[in-house]
C-alpha positions in Angstrom: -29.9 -50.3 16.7 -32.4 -49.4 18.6 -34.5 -45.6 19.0 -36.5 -44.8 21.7 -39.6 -42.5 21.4 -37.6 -39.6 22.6 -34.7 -39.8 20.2 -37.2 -40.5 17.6 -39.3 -36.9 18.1 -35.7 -35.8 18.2 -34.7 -37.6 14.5 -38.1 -36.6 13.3 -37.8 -32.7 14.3 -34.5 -32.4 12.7 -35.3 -34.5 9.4 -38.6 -32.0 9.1 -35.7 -28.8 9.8 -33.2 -30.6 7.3 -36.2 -30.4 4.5 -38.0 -26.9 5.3 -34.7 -24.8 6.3 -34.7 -22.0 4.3 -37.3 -23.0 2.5 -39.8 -19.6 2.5 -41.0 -17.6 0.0 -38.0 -15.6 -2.2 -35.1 -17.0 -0.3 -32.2 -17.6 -1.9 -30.7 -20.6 -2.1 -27.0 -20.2 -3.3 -26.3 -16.8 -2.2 -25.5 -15.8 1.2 -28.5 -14.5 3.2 -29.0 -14.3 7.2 -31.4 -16.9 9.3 -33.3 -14.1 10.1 -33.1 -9.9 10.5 -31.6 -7.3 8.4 -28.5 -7.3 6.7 -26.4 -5.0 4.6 -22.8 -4.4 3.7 -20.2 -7.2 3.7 -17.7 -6.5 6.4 -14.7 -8.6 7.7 -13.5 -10.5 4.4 -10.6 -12.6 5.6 -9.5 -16.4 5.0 -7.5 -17.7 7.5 -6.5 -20.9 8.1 -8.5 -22.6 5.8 -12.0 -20.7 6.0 -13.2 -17.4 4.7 -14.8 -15.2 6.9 -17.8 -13.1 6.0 -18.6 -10.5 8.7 -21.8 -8.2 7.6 -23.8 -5.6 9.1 -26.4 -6.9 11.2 -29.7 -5.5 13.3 -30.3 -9.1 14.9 -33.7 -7.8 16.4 -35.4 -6.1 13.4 -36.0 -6.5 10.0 -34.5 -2.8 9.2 -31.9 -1.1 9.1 -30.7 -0.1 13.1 -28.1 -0.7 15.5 -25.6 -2.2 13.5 -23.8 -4.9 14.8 -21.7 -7.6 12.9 -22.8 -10.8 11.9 -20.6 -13.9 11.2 -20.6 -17.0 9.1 -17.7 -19.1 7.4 -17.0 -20.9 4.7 -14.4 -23.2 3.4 -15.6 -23.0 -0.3 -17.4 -19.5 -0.2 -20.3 -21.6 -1.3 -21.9 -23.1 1.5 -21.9 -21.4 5.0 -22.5 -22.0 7.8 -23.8 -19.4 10.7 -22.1 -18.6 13.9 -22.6 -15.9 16.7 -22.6 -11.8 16.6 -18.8 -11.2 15.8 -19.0 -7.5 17.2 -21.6 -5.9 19.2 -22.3 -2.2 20.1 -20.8 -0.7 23.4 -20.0 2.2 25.2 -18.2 3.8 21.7 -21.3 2.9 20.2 -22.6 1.0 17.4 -20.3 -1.2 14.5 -20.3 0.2 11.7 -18.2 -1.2 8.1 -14.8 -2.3 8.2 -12.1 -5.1 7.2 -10.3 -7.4 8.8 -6.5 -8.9 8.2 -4.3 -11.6 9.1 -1.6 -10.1 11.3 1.1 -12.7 10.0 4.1 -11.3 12.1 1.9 -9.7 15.2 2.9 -6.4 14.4 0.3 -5.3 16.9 2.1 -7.1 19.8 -1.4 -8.8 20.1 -0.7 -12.1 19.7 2.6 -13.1 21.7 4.7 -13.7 18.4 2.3 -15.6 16.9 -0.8 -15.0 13.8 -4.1 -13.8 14.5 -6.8 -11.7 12.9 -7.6 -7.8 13.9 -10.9 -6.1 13.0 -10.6 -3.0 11.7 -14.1 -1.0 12.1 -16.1 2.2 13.0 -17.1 3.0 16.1 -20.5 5.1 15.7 -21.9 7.2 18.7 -24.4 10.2 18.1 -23.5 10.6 14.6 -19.4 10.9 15.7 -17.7 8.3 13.6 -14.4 7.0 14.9 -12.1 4.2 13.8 -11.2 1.2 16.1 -9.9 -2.3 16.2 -10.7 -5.6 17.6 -8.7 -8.6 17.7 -9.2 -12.6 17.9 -7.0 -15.4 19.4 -9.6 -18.6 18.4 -9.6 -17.7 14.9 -12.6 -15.4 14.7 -15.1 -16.8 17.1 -14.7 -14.8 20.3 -13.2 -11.0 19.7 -11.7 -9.1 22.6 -11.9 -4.8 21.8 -8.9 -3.2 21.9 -8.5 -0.9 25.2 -7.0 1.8 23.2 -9.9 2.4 20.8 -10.5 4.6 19.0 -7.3 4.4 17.0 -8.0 7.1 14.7 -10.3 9.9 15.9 -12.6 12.0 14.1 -11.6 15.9 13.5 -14.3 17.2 12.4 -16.1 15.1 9.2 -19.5 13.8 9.6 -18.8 10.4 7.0 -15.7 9.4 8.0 -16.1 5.5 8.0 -15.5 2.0 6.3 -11.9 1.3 6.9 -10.5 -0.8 4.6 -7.0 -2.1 5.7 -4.1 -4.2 3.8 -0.5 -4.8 4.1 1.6 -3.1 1.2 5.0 -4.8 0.8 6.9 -2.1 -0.7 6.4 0.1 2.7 6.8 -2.8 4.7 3.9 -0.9 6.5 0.3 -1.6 7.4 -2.3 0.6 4.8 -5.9 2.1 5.3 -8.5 3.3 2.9 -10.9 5.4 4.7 -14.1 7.2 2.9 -14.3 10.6 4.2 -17.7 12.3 2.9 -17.2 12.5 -0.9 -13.6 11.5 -1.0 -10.9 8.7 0.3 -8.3 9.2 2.9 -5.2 6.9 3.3 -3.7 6.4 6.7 -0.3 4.5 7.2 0.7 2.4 10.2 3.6 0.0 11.2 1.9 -1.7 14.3 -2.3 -1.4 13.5 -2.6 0.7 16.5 -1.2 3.8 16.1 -1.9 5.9 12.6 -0.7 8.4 10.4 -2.8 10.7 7.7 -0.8 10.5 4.3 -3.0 12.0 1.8 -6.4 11.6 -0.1 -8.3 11.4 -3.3 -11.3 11.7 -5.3 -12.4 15.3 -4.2 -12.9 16.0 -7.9 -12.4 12.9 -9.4 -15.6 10.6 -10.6 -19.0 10.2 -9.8 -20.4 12.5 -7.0 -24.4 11.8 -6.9 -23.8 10.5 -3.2 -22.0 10.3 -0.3 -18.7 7.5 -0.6 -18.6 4.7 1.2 -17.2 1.3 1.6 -13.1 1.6 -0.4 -11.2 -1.1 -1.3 -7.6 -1.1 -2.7 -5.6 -4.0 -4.4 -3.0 -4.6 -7.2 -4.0 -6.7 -10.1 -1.8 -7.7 -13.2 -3.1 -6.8 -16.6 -4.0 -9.8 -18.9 -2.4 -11.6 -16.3 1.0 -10.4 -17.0 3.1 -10.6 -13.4 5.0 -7.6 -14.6 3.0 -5.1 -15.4 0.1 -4.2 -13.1 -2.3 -1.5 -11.6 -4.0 -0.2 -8.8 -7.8 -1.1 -8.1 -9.3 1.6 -6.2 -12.8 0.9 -5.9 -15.6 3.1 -4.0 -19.5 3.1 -3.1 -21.9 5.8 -3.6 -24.8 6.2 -1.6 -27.0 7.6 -5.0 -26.6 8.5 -8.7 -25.2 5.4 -9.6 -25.8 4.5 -13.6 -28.6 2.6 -12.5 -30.2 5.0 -9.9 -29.9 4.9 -6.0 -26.9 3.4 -4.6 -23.8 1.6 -6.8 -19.8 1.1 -7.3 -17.8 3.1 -9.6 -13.6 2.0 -9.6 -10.6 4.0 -10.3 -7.1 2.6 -12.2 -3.7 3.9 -11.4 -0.8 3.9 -9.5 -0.1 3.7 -5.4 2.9 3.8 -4.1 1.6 3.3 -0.2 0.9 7.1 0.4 -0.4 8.7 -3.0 -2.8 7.0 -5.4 -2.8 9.0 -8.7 -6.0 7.8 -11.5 -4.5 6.9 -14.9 -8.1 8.4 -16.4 -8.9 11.9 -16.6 -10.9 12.9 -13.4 -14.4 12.8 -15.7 -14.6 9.8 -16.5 -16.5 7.2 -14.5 -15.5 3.3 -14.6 -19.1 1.4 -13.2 -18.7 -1.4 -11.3 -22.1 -3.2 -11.9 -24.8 -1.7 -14.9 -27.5 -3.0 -12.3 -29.5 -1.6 -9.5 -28.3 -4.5 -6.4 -24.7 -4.3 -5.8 -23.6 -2.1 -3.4 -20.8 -2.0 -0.4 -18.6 -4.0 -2.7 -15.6 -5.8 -0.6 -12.7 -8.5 -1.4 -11.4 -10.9 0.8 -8.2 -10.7 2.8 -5.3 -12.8 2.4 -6.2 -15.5 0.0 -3.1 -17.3 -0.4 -0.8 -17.0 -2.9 -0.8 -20.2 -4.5 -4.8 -19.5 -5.2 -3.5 -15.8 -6.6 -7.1 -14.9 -7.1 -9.2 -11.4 -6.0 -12.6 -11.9 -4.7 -15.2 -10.2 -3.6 -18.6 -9.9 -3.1 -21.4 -6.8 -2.5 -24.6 -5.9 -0.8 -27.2 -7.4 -3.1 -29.8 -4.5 -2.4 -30.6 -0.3 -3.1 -30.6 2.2 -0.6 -33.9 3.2 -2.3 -36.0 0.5 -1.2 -34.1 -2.1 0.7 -35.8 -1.6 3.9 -39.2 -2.4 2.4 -38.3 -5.7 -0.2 -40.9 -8.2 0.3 -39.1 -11.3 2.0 -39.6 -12.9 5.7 -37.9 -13.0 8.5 -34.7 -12.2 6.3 -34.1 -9.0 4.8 -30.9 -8.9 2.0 -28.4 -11.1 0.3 -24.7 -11.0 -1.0 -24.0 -11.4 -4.6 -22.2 -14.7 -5.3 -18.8 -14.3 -4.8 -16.6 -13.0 -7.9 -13.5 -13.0 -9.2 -12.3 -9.8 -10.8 -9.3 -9.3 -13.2 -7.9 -6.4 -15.4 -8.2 -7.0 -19.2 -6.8 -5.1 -22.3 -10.1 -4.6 -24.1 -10.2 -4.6 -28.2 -10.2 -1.0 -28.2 -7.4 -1.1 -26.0 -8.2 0.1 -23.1 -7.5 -1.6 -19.6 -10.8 -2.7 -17.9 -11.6 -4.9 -14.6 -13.7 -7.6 -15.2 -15.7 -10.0 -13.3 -16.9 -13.7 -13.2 -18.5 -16.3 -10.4 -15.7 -17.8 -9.0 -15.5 -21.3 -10.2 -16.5 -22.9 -7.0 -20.1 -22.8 -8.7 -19.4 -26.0 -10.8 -19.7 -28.2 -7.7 -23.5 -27.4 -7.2 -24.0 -27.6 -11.2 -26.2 -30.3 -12.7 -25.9 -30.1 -16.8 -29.8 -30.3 -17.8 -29.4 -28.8 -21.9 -26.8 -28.6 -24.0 -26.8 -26.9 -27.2 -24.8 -26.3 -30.3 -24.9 -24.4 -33.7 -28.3 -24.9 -33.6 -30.7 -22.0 -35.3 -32.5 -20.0 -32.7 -35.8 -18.2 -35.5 -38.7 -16.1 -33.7 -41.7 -18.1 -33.0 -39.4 -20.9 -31.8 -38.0 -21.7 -28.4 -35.2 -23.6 -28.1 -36.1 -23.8 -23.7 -39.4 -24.7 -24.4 -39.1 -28.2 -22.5 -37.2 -26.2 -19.4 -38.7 -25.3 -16.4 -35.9 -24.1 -13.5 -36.2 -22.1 -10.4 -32.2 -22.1 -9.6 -30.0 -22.1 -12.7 -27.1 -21.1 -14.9 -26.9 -20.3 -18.9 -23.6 -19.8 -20.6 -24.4 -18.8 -24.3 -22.6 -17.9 -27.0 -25.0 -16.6 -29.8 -23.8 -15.0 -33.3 -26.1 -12.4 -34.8 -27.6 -13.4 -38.5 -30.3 -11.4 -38.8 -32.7 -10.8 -36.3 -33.2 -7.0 -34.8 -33.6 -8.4 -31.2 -32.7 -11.7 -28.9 -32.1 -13.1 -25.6 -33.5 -14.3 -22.6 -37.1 -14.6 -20.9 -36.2 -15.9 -17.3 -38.5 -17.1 -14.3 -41.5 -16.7 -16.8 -45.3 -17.3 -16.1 -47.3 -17.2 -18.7 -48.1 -14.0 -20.3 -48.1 -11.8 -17.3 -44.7 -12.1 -16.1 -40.8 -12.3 -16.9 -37.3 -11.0 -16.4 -35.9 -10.2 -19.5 -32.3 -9.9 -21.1 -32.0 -8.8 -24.2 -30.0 -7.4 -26.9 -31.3 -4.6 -28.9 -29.5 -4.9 -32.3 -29.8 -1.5 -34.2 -28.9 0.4 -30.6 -26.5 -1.9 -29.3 -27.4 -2.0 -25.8 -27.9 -4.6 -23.5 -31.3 -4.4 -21.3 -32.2 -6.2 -18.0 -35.8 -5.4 -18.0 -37.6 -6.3 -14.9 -41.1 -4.8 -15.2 -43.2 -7.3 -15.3 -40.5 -9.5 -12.9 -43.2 -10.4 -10.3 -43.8 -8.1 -7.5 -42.6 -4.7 -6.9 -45.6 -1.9 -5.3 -43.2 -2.2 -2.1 -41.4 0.7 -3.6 -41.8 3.4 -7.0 -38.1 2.5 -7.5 -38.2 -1.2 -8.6 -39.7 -1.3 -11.9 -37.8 -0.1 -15.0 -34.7 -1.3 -17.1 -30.8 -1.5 -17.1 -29.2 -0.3 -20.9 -25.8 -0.4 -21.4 -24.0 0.1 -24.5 -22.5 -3.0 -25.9 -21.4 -3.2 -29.3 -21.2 -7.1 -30.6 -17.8 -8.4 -31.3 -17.4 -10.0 -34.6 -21.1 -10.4 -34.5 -21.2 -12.4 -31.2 -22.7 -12.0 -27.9 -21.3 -14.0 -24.7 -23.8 -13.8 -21.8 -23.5 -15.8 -18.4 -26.2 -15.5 -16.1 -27.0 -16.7 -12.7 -30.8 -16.9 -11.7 -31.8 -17.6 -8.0 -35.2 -17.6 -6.0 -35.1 -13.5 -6.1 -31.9 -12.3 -8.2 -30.5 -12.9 -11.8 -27.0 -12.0 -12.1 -25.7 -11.0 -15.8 -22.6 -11.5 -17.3 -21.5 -10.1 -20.6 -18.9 -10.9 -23.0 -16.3 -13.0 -20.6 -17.4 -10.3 -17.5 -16.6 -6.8 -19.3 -20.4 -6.0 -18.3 -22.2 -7.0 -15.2 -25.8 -6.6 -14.7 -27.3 -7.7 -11.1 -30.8 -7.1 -9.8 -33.6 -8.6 -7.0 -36.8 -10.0 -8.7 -39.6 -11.5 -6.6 -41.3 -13.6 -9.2 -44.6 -16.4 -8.4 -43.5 -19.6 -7.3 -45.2 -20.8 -10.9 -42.3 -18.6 -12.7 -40.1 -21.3 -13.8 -40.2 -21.2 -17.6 -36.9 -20.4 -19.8 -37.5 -18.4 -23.2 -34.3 -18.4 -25.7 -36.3 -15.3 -27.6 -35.7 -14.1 -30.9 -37.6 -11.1 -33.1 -37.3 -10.1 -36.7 -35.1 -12.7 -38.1 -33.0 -15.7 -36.6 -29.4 -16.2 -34.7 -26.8 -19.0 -34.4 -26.4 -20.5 -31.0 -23.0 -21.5 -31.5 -23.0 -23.1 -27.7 -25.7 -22.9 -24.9 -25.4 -24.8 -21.7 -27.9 -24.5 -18.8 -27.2 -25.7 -15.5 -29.6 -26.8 -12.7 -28.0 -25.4 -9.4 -28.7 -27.2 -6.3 -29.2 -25.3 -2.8 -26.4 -24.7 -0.3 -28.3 -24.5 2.4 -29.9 -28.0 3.1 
């Protein structure tokens, strides 16, 4: 075979792409992050026809926060993605603000001449008015015509009144959306997509209040698995005064019967999605078939309190890794959602230590010989006798670290990243995540994902999850299995190399 010159600068230009794309300084390299511009909130979660579809909001011409419009990408393994055009772009309704898509099965819309397509459901945002409308697609997502009729739903009268979130609920037989509505959630019933009803709303005096609500999502999940007895997820953003400070989830259990969602807890208590400062605008995909029978979603890996000024070029803002969430009887008996990567991560896994009933003594590092930039721990340690343990990540030296650690006589977990690399972009970096975690039988299960700017922290099979940025040195690739004032048992401890999903 033969190359002439031309096709030779061509090969060259695309081998050099092929080894530099995505290649600069705190990009991620398994988790979802735009070529270039500001991102936030996951929109559009939807798989259809073999591919998931990730819409997010996007300001294609600036690295802050502006006219939103929504990006694209798909997937076939929510893994690797790959980019394609604007989905949705502002017009004479104005901007695109959160929403959800759906697989209209049995074109109740009368969009799609008897047969399947998908409909956008978003807000429509025009000198601070905030409207709901629709869009829908014919070419599986790639082109999206706006439905004449928009809005669908117009605004009476409240200032946040955004973030549809739209499913089909099979009892009804009727189309259901989820609406946030200032510091509250308003359900809206429909048969056809197009033309809505108000049926009632919750949350007026029920959980966390620091901020203004945004981004619902509703879904049914059995209990420990058990097809017959099952509740109501109702989960909701909030803009500040999350556990962690700034902007966070909190979720609500009970009953729906396609009109009236009623909380099984008393209207005090708050159920915290994520103990860290970087998951926000939390969304689950659409339609995953049944035969797959999972719940997945993913969130805005940032905090309204600085994510307009985080240190990384010409990207600004990542998803989480995409999780699956379940409801679990806990030992103390009490019903709580937990979370895990979805197990899609094994294919990008390469097992680099593997350890077992080995004694872990202060002084004496079990990681010493690891140095890693992208990996994954799965540990299982029993307490003996020391007073603290757990993990020094991304570590350089004596001068920097993310730590996760287990404070013994308080039983708390900490994420501390104080000395994580850098932070004077904003006051509201630095500091620590606590929660309370007492051991079980003595032991402590922790899973952990670390990528070029985020570590990901999952306790106890997913009861607790801890997820923060860091933007550590390029020389932080040291592993510390820490232990102070006595020793532990690792009873197992694998750590995975992860490869990148972008080249």
């Amino acid at each position: 075979m033969y190359i002439v010159r031309s096709d030779i600068m061509a090969f060259t230009k695309g081998m050099e792409q092929k080894t530099t794309y995505y290649t600069e300084r705190y990009r991620p390299q398994f988790h979802f992050t735009p070529e270039a511009n500001w991102m936030n909130d996951p929109n559009g979660m939807v798989y259809y026809e073999g591919e998931y579809h990730l819409f997010y909001q996007y300001h294609p011409h600036s690295l802050k926060w502006g006219p939103m419009h929504w990006g694209h990408a798909i997937s076939r393994d929510m893994v690797h993605w790959e980019h394609l055009p604007i989905g949705l772009e502002p017009d004479e309704l104005g901007t695109i603000f959160s929403g959800s898509a759906v697989v209209d099965w049995n074109d109740t819309s009368g969009l799609f001449q008897g047969k399947s397509g998908l409909v956008a459901i978003f807000t429509h945002t025009k000198d601070e008015l905030q409207r709901q409308s629709i869009a829908y697609s014919h070419d599986k997502g790639r082109t999206w015509i706006k439905y004449a009729g928009n809005p669908v739903i117009e605004n009476l009268g409240i200032k946040d009144f955004r973030d549809p979130k739209v499913f089909w609920h099979e009892e009804t037989n009727r189309w259901v959306m989820v609406l946030a509505a200032g510091q509250k959630v308003m359900f809206y019933s429909s048969t056809n997509l197009l033309k809505w009803e108000f049926v009632s709303e919750f949350g007026s005096c029920d959980g966390a209040h620091g901020g203004v609500w945004e981004c619902p999502d509703l879904f049914e999940l059995p209990v420990d698995g058990n097809p017959n007895q099952k509740k109501w997820v109702l989960q909701v953003d909030l803009g500040d005064g999350s556990v962690a400070g700034g902007s966070g989830g909190q979720y609500f259990l009970g009953t729906f019967d396609g009109k009236t969602f009623l909380n099984d807890h008393a209207p005090s208590e708050i159920l915290w999605l994520d103990y860290g400062k970087d998951f926000y605008a939390t969304q689950s995909f659409s339609d995953i078939p049944e035969e797959d029978g999972r719940r997945i979603w993913m969130a805005w890996m940032s905090n309204w309190k600085y994510a307009n000024d985080v240190p990384t070029f010409p990207w600004r803002s990542a998803m989480s890794f995409p999780r699956e969430v379940e409801l679990k009887t806990m030992s103390d008996g009490q019903v709580k959602l937990v979370q895990k990567p979805i197990r899609e991560i094994e294919t990008i896994r390469t097992e680099i230590v593997k350890i077992a009933n080995e004694v872990g003594r202060e002084c004496d590092n079990l990681l010493a010989d690891v140095q890693e930039t992208l990996f994954e721990i799965e540990a299982e340690i029993e307490l003996l006798t020391a007073s603290e343990f757990g993990f020094k990540l991304r570590k350089s030296g004596m001068e920097q670290e993310t730590l996760v650690g287990y404070d013994v006589e308080k039983q708390v977990l900490v994420v501390d990243r104080d000395c994580s690399g850098e932070h004077d972009f904003s006051e509201h970096f630095k500091g620590s995540n606590i929660v309370n975690l007492p051991l079980t039988n003595g032991m402590l299960k922790l899973r952990i994902l670390v990528d070029t700017s985020s570590v990901e922290v999952f306790a106890n099979e997913g009861e607790i999850a801890l997820t923060n940025l860091i933007f550590p040195d390029k020389e932080g690739q040291d592993v510390e299995l820490y232990v102070k004032g006595g020793e532990v048992n690792v009873i197992s401890l694998n750590l995975y190399r992860l490869k990148t999903t972008w080249r």
